[in-house]
Backbone and ligand atoms as CSV (ligand in chain L), in Angstrom:
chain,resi,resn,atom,element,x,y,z
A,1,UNK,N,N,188.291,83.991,105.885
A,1,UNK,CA,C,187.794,85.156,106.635
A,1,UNK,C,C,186.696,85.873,105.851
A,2,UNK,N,N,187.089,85.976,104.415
A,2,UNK,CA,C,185.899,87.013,104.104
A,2,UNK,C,C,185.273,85.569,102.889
A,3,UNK,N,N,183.840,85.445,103.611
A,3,UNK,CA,C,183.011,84.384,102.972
A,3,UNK,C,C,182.593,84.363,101.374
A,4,UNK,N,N,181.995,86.078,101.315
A,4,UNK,CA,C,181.526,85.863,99.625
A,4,UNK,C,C,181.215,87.402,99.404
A,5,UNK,N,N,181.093,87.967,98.366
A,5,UNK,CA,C,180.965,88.882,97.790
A,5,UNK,C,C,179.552,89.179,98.160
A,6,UNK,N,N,178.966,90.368,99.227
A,6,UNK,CA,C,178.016,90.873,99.717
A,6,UNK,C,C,177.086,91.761,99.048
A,7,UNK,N,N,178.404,92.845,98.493
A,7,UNK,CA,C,177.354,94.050,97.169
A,7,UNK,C,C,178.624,94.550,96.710
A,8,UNK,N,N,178.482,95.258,95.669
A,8,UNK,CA,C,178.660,95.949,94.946
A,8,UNK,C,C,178.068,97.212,95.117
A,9,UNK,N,N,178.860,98.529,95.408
A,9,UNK,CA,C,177.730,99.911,95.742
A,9,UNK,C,C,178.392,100.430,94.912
A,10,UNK,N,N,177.113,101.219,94.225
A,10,UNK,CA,C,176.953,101.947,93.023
A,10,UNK,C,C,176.864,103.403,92.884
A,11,UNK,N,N,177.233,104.780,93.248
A,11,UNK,CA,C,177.282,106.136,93.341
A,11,UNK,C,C,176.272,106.395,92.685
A,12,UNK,N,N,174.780,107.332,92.497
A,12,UNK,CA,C,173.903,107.421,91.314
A,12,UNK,C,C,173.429,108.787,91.591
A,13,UNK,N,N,173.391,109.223,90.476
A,13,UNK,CA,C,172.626,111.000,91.204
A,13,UNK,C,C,171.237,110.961,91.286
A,14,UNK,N,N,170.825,109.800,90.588
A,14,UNK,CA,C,169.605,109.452,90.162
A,14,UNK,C,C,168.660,108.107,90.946
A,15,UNK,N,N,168.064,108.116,91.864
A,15,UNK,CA,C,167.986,106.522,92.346
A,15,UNK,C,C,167.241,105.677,91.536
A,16,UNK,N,N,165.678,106.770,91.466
A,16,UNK,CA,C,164.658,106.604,90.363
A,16,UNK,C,C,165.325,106.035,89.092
A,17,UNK,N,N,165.699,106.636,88.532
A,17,UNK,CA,C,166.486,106.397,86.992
A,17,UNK,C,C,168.118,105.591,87.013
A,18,UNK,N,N,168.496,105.164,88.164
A,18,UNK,CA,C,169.123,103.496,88.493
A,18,UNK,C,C,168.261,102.420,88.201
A,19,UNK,N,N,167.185,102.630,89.083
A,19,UNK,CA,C,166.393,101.245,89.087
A,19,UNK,C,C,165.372,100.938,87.869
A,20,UNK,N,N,165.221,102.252,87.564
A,20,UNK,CA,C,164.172,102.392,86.080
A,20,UNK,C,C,165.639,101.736,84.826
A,21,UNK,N,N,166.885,102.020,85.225
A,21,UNK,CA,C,168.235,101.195,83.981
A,21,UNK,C,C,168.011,100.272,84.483
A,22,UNK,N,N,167.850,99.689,85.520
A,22,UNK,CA,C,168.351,98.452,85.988
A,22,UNK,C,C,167.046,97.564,85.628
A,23,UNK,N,N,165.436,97.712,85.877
A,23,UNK,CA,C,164.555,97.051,85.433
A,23,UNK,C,C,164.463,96.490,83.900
A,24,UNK,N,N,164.892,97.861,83.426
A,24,UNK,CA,C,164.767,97.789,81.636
A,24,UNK,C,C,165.777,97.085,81.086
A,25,UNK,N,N,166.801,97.270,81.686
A,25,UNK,CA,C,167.960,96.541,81.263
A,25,UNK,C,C,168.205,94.932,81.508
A,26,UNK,N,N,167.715,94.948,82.779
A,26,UNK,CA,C,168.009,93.138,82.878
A,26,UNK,C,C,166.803,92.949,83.699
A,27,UNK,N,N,165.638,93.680,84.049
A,27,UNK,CA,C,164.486,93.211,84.254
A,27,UNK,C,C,164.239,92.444,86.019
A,28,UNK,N,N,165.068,93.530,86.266
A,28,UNK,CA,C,165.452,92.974,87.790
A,28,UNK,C,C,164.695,94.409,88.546
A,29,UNK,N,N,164.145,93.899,89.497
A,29,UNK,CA,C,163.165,94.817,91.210
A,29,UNK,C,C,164.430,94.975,92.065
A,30,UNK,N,N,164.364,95.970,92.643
A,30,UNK,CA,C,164.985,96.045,93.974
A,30,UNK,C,C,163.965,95.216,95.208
A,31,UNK,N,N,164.992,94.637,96.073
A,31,UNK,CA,C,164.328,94.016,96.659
A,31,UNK,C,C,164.360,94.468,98.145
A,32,UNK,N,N,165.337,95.260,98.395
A,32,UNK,CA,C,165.285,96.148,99.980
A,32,UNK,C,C,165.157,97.603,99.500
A,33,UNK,N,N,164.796,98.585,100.401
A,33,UNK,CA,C,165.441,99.707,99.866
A,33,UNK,C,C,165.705,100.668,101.438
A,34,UNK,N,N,166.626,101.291,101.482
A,34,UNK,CA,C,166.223,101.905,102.748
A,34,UNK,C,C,167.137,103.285,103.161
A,35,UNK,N,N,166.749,103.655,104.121
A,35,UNK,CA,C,167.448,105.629,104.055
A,35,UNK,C,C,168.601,105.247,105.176
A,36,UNK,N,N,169.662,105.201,105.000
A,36,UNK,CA,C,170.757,105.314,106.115
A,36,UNK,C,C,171.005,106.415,106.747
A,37,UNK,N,N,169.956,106.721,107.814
A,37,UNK,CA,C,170.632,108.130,107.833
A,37,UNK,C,C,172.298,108.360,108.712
A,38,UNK,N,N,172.924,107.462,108.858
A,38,UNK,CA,C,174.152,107.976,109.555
A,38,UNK,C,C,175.033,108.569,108.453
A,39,UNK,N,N,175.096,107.722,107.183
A,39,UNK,CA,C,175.800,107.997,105.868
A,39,UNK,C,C,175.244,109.092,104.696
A,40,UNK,N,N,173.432,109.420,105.425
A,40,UNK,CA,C,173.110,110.424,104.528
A,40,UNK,C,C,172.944,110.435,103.158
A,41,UNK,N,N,172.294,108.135,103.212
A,41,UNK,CA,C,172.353,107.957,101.617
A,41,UNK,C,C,170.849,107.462,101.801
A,42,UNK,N,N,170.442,107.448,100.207
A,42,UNK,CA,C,169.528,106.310,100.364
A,42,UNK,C,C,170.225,105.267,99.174
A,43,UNK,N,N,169.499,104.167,100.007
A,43,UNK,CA,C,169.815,102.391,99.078
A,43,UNK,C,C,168.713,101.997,98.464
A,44,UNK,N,N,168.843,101.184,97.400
A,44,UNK,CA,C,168.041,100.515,96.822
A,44,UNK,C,C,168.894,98.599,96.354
A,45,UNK,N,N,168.760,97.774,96.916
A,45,UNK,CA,C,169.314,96.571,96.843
A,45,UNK,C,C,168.859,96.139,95.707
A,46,UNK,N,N,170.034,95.215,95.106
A,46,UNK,CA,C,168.949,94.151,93.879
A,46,UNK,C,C,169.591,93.154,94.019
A,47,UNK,N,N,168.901,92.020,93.889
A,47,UNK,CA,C,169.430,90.504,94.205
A,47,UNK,C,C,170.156,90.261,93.286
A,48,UNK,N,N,171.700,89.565,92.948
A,48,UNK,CA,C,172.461,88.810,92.275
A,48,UNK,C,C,172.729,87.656,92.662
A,49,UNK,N,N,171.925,86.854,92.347
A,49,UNK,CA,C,171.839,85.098,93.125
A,49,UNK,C,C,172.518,85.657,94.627
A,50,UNK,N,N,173.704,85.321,95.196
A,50,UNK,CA,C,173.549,85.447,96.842
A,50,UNK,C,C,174.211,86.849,97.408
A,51,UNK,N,N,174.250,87.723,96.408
A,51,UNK,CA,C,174.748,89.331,96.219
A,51,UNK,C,C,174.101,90.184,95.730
A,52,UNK,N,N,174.420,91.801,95.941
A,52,UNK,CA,C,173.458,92.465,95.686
A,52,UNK,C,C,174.179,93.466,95.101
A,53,UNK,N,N,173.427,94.112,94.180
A,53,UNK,CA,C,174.194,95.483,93.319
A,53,UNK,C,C,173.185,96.491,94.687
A,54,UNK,N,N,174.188,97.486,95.399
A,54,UNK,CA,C,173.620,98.619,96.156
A,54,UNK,C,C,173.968,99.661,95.392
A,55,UNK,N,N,172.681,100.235,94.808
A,55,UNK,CA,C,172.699,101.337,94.806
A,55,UNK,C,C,172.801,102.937,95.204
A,56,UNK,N,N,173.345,103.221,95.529
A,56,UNK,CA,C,173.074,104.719,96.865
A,56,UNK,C,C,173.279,106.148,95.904
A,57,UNK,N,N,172.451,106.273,96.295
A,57,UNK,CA,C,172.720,108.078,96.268
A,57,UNK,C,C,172.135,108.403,97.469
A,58,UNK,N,N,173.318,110.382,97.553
A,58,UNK,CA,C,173.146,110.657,98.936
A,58,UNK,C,C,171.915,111.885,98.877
A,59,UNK,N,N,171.402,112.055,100.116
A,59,UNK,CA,C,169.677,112.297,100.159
A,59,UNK,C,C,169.856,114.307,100.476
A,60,UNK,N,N,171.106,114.226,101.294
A,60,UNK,CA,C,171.367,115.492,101.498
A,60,UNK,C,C,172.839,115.908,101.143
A,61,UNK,N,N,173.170,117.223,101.360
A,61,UNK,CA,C,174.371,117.733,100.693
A,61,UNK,C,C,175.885,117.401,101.590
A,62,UNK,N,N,175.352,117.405,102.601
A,62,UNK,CA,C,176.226,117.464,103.926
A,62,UNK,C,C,176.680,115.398,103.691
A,63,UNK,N,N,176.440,114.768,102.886
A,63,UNK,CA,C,176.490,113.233,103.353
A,63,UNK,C,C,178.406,113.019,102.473
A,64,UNK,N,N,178.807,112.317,102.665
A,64,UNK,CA,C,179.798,112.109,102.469
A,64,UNK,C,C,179.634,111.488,101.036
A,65,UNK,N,N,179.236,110.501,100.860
A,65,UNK,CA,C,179.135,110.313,99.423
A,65,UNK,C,C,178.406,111.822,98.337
A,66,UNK,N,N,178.078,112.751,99.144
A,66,UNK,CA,C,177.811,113.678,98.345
A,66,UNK,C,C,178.522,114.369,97.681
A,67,UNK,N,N,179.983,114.614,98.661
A,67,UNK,CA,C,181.650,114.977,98.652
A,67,UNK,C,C,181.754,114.428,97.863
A,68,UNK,N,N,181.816,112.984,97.674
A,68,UNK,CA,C,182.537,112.189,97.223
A,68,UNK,C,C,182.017,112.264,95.816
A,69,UNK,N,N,181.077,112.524,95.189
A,69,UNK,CA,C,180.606,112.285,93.952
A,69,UNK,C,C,180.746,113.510,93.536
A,70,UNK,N,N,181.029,114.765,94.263
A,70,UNK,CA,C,181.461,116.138,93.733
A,70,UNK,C,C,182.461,115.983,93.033
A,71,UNK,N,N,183.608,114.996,93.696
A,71,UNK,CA,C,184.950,115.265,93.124
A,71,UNK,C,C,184.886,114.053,92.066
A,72,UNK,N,N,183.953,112.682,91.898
A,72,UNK,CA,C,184.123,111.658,91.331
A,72,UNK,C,C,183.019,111.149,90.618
A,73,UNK,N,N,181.956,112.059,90.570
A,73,UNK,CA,C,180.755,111.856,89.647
A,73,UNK,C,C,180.116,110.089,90.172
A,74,UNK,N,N,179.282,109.621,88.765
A,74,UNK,CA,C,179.096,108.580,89.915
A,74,UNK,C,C,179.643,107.166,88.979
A,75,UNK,N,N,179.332,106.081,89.768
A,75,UNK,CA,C,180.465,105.309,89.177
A,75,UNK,C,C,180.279,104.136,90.533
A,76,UNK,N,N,181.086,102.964,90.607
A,76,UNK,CA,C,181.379,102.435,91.316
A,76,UNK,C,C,182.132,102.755,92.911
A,77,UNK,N,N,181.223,102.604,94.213
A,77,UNK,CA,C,182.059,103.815,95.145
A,77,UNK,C,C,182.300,102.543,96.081
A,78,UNK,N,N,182.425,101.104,96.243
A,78,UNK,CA,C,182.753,100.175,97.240
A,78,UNK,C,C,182.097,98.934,97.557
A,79,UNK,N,N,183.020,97.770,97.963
A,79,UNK,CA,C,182.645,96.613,97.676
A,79,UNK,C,C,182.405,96.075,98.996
A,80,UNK,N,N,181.637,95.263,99.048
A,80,UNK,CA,C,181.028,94.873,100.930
A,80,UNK,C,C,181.557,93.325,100.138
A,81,UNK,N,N,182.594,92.929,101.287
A,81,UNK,CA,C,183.152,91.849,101.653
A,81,UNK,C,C,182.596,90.871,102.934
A,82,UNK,N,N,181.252,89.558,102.321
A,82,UNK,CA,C,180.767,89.246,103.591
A,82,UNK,C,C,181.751,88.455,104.522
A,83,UNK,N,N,181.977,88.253,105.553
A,83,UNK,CA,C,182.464,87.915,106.964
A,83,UNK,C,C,181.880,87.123,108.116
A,84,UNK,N,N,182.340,86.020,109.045
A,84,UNK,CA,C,181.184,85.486,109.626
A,84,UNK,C,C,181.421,86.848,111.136
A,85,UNK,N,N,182.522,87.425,111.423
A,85,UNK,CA,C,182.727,88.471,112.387
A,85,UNK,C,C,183.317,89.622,112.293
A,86,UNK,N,N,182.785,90.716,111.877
A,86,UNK,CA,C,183.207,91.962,111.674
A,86,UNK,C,C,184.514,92.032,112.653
A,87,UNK,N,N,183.924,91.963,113.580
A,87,UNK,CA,C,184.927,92.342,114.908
A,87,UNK,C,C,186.248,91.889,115.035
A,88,UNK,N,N,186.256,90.901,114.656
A,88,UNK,CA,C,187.526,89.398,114.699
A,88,UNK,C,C,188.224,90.397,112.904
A,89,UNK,N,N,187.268,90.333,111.845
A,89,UNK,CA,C,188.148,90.921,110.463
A,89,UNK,C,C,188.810,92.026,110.902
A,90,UNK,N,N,188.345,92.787,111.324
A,90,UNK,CA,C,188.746,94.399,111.296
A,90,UNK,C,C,189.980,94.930,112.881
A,91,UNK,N,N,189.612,94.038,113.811
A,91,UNK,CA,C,190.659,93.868,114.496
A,91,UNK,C,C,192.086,93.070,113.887
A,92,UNK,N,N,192.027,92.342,113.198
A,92,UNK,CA,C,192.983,91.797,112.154
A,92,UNK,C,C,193.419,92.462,111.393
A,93,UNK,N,N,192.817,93.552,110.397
A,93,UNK,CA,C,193.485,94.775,109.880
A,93,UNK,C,C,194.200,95.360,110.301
A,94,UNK,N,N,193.329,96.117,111.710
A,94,UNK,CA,C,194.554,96.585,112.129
A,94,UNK,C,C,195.951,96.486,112.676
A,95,UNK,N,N,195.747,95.080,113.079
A,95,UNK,CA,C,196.524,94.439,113.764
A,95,UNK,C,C,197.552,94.309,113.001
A,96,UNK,N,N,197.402,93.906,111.456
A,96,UNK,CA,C,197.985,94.314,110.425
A,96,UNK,C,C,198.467,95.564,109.866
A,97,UNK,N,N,198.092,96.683,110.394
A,97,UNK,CA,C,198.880,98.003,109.651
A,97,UNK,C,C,198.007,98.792,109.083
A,98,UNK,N,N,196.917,98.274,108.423
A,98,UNK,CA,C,195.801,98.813,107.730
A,98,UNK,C,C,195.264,99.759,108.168
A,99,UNK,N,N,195.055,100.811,107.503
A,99,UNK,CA,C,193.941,101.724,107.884
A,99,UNK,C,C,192.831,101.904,107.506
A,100,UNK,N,N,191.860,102.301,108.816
A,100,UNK,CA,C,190.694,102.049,108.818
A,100,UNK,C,C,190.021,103.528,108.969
A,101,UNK,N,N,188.385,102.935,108.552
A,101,UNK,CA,C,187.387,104.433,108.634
A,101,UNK,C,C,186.701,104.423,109.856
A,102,UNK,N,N,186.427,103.132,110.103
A,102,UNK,CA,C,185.643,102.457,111.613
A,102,UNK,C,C,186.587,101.994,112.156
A,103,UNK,N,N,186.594,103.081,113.367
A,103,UNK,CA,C,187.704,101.595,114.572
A,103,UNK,C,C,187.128,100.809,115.023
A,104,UNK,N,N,185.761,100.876,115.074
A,104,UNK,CA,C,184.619,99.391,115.561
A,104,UNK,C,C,183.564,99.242,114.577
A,105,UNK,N,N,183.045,98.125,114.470
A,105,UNK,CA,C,181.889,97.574,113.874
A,105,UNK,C,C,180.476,98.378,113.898
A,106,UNK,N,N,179.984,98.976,113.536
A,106,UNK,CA,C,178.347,99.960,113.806
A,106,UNK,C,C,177.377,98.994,112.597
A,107,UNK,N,N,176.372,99.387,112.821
A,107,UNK,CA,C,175.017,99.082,112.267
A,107,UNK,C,C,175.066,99.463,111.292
A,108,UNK,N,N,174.957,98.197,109.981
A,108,UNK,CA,C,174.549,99.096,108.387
A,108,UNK,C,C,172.998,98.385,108.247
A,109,UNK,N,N,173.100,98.902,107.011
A,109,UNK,CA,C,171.370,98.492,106.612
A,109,UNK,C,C,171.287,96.793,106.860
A,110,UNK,N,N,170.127,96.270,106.555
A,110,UNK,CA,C,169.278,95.217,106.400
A,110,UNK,C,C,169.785,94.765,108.515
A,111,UNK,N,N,170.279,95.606,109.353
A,111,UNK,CA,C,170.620,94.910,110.431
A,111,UNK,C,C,171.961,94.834,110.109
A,112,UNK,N,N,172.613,94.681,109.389
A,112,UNK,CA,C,174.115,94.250,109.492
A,112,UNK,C,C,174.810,95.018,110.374
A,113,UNK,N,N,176.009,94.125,110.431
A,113,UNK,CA,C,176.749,94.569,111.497
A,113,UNK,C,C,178.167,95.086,110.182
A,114,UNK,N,N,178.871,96.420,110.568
A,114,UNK,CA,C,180.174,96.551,109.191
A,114,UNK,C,C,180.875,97.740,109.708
A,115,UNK,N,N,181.539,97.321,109.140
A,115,UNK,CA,C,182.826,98.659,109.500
A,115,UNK,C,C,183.907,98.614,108.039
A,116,UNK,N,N,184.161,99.777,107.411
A,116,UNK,CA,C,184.674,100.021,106.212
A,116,UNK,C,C,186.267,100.270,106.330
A,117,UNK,N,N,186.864,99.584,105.874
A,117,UNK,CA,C,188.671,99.789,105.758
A,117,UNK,C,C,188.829,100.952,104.789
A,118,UNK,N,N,190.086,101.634,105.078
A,118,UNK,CA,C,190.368,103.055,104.589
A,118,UNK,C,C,190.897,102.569,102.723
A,119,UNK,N,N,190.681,103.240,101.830
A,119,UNK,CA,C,191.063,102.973,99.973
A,119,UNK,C,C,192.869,103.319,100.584
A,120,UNK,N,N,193.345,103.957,101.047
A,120,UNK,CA,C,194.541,104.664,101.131
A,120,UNK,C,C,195.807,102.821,101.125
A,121,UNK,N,N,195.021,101.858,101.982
A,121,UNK,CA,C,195.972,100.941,102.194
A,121,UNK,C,C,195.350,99.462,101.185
A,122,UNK,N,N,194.443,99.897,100.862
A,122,UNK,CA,C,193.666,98.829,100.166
A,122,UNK,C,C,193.276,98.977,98.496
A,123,UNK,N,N,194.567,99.375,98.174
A,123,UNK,CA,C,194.779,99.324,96.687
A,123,UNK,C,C,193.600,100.130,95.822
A,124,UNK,N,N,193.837,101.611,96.950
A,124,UNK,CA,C,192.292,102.403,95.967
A,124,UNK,C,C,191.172,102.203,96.523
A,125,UNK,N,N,191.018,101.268,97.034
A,125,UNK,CA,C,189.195,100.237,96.922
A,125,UNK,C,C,188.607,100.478,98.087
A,126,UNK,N,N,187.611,101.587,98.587
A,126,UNK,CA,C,187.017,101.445,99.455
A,126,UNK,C,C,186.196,99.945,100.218
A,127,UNK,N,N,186.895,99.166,101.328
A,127,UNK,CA,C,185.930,97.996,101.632
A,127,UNK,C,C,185.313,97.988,102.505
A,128,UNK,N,N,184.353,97.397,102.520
A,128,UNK,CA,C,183.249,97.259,103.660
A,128,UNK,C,C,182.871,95.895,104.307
A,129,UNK,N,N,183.100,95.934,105.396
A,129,UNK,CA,C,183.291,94.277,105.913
A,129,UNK,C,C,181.701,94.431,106.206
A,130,UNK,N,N,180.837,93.117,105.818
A,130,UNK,CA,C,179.590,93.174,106.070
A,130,UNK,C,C,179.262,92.016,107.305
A,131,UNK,N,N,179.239,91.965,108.227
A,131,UNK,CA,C,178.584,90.912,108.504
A,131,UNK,C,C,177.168,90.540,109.399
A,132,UNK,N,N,176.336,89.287,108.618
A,132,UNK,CA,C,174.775,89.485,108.075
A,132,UNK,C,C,174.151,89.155,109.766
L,1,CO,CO,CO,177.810,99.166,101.294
């Protein structure tokens, strides 16, 4: 069900000075970058052979990861699990017991299609079903 490890998202207060660590450090470009506004973040992607470290910080105060980094500074905030059908995974969650943040699949960046399972039943771990 879940194909391969999609991203890695990264909490940053800083986006500029992510990608300025991340160039200097291992000499790597972002290769998407883009403003979500439903989540009130901006992204910056970087290629890891067929995965990506996402970077986000949030653009305004009101965004949820903005909350979220009030109480948790920044750090690692959730892992996108790729999928060949959002719809088919996440109906299976629930179907399973799981709780969820999306009761349906919506639009994330690059086009994807995702819907995020709740940390409460998933061992802490905010997930994000991606599919491309
Ligand atoms: Co994500």
């Amino acid at each position: 069900m879940v194909t391969e490890i999609d991203h890695v998202a990264i909490a940053v207060h800083d986006l500029e000075a992510a990608i300025d660590y991340y160039r200097t450090t291992f000499g790597v470009e972002p290769v998407h970058r883009e403003r979500i506004e439903k989540d009130g973040v901006d992204e910056a992607l970087i290629k890891v052979a067929d995965s990506y470290i996402q970077l986000l910080t949030p653009y305004t105060d009101t965004s949820p990861l903005a909350k979220y980094m009030e109480k948790n500074g920044e750090g690692i905030h959730h892992i996108g699990y790729r999928v060949a059908d959002c719809d088919e995974v996440l109906e299976h969650v629930k179907a399973e017991g799981a709780r969820v943040v999306d009761e349906h699949p919506r639009t994330g960046s690059r086009g994807t299609t995702v819907a995020f399972l709740h940390p409460k039943t998933a061992q802490g771990t905010l997930i994000e079903l991606v599919e491309e």
